[in-house]
PDB file of N, CA, C and O in Angstrom, chain B, residues numbered from 101:
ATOM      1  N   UNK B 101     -17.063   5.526   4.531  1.00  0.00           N
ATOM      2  CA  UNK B 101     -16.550   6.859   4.815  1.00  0.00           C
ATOM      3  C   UNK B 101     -15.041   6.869   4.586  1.00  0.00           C
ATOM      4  O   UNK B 101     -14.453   5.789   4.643  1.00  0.00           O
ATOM      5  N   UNK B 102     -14.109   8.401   4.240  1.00  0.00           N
ATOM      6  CA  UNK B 102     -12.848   7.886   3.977  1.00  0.00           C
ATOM      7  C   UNK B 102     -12.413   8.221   5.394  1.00  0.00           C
ATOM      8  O   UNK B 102     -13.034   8.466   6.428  1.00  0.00           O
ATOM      9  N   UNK B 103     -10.458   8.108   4.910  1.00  0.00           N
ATOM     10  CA  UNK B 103      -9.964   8.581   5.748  1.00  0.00           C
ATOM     11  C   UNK B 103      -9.099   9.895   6.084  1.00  0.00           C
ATOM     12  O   UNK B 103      -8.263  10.297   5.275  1.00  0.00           O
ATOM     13  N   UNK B 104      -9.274  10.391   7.011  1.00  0.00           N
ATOM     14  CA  UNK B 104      -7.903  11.802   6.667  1.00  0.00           C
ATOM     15  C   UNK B 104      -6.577  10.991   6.665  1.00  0.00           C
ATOM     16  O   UNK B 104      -6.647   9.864   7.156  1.00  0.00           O
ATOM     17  N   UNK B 105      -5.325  11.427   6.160  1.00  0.00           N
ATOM     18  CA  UNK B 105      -4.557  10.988   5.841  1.00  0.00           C
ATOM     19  C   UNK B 105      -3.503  11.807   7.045  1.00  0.00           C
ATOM     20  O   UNK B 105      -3.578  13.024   6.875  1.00  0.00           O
ATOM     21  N   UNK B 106      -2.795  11.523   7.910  1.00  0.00           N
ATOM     22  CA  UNK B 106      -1.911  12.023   8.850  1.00  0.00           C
ATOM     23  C   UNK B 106      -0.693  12.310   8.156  1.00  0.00           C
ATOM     24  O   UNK B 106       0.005  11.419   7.671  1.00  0.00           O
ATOM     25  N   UNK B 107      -0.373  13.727   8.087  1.00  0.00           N
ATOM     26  CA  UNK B 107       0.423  14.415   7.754  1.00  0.00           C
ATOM     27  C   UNK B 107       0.446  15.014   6.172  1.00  0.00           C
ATOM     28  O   UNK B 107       1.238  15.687   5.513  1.00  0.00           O
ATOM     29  N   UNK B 108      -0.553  14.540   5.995  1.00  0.00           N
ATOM     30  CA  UNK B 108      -1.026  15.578   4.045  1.00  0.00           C
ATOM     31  C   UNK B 108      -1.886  16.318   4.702  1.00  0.00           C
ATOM     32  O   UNK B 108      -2.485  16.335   5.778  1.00  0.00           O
ATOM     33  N   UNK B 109      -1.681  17.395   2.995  1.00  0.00           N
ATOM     34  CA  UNK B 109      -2.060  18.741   3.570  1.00  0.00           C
ATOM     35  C   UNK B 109      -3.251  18.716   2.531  1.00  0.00           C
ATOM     36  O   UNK B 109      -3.175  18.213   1.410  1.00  0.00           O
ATOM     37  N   UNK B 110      -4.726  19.536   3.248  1.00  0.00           N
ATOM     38  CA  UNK B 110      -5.390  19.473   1.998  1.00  0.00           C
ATOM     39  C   UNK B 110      -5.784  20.671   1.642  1.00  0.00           C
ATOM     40  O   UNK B 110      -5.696  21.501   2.547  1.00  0.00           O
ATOM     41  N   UNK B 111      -6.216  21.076   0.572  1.00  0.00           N
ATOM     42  CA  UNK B 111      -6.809  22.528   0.210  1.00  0.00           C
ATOM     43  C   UNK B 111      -8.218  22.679  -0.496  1.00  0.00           C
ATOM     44  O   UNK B 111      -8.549  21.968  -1.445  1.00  0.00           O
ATOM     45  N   UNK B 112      -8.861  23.470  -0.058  1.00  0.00           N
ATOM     46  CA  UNK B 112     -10.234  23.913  -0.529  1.00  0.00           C
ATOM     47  C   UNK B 112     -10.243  24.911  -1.881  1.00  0.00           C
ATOM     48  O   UNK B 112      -9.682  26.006  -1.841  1.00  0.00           O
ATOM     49  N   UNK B 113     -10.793  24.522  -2.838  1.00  0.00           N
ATOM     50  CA  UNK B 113     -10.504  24.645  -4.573  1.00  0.00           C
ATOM     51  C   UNK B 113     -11.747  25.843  -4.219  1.00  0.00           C
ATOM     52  O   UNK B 113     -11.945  26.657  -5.121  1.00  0.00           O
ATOM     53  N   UNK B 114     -12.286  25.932  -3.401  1.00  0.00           N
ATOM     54  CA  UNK B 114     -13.162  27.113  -3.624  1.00  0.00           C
ATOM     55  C   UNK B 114     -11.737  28.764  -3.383  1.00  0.00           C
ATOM     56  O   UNK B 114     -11.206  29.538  -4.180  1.00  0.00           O
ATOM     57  N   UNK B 115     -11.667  28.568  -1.827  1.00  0.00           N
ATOM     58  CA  UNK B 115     -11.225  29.677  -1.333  1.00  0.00           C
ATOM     59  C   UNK B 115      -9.485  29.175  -0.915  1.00  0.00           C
ATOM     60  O   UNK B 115      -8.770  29.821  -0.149  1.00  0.00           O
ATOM     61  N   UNK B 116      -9.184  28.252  -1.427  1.00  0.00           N
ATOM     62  CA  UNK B 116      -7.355  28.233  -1.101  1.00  0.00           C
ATOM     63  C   UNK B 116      -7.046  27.904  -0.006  1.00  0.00           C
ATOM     64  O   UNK B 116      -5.871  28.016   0.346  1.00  0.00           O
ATOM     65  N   UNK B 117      -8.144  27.336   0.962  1.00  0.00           N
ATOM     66  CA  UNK B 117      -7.540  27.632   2.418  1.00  0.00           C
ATOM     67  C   UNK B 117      -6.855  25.846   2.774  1.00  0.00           C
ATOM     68  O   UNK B 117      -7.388  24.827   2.334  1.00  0.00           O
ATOM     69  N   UNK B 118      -5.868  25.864   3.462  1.00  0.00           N
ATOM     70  CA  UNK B 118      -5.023  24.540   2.984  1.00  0.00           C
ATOM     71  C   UNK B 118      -4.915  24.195   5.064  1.00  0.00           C
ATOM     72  O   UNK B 118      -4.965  24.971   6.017  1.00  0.00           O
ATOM     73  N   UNK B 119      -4.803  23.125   4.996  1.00  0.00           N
ATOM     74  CA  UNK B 119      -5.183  22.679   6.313  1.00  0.00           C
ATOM     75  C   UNK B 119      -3.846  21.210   5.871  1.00  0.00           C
ATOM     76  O   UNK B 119      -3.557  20.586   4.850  1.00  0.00           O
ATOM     77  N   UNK B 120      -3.307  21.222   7.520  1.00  0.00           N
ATOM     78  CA  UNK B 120      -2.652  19.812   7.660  1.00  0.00           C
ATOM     79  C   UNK B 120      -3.016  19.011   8.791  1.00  0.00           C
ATOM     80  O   UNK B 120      -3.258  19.273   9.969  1.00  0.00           O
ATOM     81  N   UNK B 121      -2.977  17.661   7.910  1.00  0.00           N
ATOM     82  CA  UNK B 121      -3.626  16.969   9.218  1.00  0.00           C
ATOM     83  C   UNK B 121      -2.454  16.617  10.034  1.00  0.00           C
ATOM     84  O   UNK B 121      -1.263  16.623   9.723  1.00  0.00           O
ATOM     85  N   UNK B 122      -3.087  16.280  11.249  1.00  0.00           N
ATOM     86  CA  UNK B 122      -2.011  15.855  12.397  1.00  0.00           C
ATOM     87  C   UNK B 122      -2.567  14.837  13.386  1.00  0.00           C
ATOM     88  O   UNK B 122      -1.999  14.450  14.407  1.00  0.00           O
ATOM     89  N   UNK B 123      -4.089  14.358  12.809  1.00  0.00           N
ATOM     90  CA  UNK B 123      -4.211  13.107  13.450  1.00  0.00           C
ATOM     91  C   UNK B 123      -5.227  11.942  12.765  1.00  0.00           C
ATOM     92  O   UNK B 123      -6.449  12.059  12.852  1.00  0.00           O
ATOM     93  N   UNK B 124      -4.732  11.067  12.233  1.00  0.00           N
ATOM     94  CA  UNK B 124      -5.632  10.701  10.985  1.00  0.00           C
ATOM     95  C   UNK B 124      -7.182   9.722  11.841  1.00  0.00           C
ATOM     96  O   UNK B 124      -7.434   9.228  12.940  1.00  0.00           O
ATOM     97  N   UNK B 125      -7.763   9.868  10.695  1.00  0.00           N
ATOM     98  CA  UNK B 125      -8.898   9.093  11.667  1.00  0.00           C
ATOM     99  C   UNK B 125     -10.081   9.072  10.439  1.00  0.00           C
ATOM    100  O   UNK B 125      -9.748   9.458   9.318  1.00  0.00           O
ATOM    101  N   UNK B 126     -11.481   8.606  10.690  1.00  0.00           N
ATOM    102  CA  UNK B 126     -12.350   8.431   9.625  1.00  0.00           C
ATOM    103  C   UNK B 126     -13.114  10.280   9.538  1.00  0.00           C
ATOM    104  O   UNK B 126     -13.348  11.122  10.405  1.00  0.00           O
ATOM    105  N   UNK B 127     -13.278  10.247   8.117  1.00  0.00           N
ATOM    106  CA  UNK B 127     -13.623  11.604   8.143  1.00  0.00           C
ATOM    107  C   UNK B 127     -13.789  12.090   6.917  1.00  0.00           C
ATOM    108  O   UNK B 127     -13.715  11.377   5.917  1.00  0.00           O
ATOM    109  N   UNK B 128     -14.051  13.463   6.885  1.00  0.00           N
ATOM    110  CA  UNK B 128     -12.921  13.904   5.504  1.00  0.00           C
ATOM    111  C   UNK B 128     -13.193  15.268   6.088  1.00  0.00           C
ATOM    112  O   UNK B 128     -14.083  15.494   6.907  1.00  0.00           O
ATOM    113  N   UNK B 129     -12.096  16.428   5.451  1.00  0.00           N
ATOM    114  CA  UNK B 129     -12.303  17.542   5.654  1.00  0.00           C
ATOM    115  C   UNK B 129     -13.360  18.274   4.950  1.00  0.00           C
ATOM    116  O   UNK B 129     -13.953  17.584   4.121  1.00  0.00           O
ATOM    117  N   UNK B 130     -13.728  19.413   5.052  1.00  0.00           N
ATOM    118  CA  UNK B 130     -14.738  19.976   4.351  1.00  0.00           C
ATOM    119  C   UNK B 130     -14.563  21.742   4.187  1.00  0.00           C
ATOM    120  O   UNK B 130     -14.268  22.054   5.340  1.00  0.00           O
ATOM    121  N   UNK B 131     -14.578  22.496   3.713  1.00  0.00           N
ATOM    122  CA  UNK B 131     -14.566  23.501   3.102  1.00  0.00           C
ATOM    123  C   UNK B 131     -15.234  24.594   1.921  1.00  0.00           C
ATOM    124  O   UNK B 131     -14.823  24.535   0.762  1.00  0.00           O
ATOM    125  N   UNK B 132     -16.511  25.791   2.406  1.00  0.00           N
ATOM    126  CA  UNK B 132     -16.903  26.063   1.600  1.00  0.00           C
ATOM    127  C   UNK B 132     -18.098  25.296   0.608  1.00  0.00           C
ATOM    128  O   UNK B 132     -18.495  25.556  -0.528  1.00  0.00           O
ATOM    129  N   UNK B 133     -18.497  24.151   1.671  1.00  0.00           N
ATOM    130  CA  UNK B 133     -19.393  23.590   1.247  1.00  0.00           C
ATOM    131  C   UNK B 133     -18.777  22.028   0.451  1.00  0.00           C
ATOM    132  O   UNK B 133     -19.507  21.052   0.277  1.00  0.00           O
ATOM    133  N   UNK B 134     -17.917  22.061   0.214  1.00  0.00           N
ATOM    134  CA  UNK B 134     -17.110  20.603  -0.846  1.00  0.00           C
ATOM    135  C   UNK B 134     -16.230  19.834  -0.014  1.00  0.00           C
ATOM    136  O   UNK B 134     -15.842  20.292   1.061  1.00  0.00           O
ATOM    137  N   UNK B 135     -15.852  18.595  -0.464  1.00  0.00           N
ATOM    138  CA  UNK B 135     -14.754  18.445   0.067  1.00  0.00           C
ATOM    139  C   UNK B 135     -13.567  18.588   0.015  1.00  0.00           C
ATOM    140  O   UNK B 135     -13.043  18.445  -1.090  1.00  0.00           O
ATOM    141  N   UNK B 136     -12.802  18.886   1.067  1.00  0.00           N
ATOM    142  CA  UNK B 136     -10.967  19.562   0.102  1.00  0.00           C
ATOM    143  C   UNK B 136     -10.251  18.396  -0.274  1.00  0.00           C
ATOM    144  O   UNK B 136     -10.697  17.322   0.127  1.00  0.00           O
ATOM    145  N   UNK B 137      -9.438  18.405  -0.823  1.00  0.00           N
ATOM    146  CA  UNK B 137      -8.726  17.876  -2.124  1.00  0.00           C
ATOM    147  C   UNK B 137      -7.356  17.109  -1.340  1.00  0.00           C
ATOM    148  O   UNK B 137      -7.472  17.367  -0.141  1.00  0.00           O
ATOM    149  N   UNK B 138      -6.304  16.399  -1.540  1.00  0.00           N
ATOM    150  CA  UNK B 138      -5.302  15.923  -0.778  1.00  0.00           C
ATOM    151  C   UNK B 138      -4.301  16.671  -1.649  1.00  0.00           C
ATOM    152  O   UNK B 138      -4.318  16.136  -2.757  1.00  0.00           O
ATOM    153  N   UNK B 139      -3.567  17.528  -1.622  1.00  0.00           N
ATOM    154  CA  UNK B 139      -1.977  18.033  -2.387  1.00  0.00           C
ATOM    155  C   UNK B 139      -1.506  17.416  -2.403  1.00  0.00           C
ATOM    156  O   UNK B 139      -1.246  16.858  -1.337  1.00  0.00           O
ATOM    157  N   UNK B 140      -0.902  16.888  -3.751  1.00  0.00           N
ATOM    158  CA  UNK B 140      -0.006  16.250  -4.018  1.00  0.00           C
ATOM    159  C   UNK B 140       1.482  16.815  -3.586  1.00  0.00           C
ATOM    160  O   UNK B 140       1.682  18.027  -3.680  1.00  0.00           O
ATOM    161  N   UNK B 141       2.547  15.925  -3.103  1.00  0.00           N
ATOM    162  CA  UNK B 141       3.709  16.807  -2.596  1.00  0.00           C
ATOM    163  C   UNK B 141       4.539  17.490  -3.618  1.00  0.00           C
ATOM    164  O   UNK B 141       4.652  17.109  -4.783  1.00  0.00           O
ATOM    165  N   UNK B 142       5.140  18.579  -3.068  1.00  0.00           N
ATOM    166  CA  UNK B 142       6.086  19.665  -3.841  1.00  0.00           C
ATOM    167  C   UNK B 142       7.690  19.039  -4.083  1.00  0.00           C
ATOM    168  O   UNK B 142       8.346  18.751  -3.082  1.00  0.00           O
ATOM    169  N   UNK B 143       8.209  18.869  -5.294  1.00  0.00           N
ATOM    170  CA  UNK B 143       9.698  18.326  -5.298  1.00  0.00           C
ATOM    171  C   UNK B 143      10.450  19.494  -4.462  1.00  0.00           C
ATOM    172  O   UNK B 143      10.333  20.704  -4.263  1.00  0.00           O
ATOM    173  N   UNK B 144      11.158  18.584  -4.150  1.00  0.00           N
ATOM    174  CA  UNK B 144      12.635  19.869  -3.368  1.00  0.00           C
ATOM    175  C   UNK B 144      12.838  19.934  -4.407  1.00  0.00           C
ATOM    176  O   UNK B 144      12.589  19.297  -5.430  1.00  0.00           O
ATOM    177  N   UNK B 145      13.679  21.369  -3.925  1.00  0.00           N
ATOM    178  CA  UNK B 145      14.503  21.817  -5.255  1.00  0.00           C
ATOM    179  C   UNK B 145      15.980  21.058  -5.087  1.00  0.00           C
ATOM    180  O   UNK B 145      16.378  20.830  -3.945  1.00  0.00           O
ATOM    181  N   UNK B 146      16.877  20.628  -6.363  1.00  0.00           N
ATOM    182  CA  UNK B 146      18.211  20.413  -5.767  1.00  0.00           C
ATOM    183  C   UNK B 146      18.949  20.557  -5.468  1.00  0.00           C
ATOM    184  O   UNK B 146      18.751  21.768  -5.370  1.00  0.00           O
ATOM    185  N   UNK B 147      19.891  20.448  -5.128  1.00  0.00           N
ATOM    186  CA  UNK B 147      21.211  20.834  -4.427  1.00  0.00           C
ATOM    187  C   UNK B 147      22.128  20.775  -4.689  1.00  0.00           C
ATOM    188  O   UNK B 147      23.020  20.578  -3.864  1.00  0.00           O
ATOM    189  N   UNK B 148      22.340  20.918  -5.953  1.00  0.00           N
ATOM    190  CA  UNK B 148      23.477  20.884  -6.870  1.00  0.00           C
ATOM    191  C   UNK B 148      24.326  21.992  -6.512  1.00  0.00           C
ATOM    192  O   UNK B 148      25.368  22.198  -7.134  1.00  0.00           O
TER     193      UNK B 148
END
């Protein structure tokens, strides 16, 4: 079985709906029937 990952966010490719975890443990999320996906993280923008 996997694991949730504490503090990634995941999203459901059916309906968009994006969930963060906040306590990791064996599992996986689920959504719409599938399992949701892990997002990869967003660059900051810089600060130039």
């Amino acid at each position: 079985m996997s694991m949730s990952q504490l503090g990634k966010r995941y999203k459901c490719e059916v309906c968009g709906t994006e969930v963060l975890c906040t306590k990791a443990g064996e599992g996986v999320f689920v959504c719409c029937g599938k399992e949701m996906k892990v997002q990869e993280p967003r660059p900051l923008p810089s600060s130039d």
